[in-house]
C-alpha positions as CSV (number, residue, x, y, z in Angstrom):
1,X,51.5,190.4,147.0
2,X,53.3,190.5,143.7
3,X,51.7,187.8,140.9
4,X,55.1,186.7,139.8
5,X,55.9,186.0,143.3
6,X,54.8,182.4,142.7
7,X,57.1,182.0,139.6
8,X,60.5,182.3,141.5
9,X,60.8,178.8,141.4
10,X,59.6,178.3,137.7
11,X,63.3,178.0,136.4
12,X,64.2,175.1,138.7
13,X,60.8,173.1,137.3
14,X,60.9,174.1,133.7
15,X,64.9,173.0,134.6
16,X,64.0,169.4,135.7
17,X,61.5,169.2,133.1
18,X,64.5,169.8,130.7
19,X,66.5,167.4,132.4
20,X,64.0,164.7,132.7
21,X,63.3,164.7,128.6
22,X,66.5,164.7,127.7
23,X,67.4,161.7,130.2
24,X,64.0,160.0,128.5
25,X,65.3,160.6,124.9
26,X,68.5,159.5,125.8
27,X,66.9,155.7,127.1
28,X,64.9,155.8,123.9
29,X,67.7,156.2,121.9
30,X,69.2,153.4,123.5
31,X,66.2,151.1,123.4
32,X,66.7,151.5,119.6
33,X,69.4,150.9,118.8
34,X,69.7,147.9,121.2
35,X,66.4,146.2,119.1
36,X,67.8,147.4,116.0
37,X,71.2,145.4,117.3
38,X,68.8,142.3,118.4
39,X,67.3,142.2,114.7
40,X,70.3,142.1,112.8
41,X,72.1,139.1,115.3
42,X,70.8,135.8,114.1
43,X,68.8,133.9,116.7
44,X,70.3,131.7,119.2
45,X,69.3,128.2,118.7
46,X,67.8,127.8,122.1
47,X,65.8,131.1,121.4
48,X,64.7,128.8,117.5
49,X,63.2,125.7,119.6
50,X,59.9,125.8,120.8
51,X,59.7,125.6,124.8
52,X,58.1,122.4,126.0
53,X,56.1,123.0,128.8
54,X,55.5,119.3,130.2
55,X,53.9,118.4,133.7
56,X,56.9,116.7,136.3
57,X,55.5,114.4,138.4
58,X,57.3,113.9,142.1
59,X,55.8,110.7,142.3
60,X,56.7,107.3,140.5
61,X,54.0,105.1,139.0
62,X,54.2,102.7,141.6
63,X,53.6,105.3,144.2
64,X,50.2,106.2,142.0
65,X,49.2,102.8,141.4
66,X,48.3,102.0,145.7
């Protein structure tokens, strides 16, 4: 059995390797420049106010009261 035998498939792996990176750069790239976009826009005035995060009752006060 030949050693390099094994390898015959090496240019498909190193090729989806390639292909892989360059589709991961790519996303990075856009990641960047799409928080790089988000810094420069001033901030919405919903996104300025704190959230209030109160308890809703279902009941009324009568209903708590009996």
């Amino acid at each position: 059995m030949n050693g390099s035998a094994g390898l015959a498939h090496a240019p498909f792996v190193w090729a989806a390797f390639g292909i892989t990176f360059v589709l991961l750069a790519f996303e990075v790239v856009l990641v960047w420049l799409a928080s790089r976009r988000a810094a420069r826009e001033p901030g919405r005035p919903h996104a300025q106010e704190p959230a209030s995060l109160r308890l809703v009752s279902r009941t009324t006060l009568a209903d708590r009261d009996s």
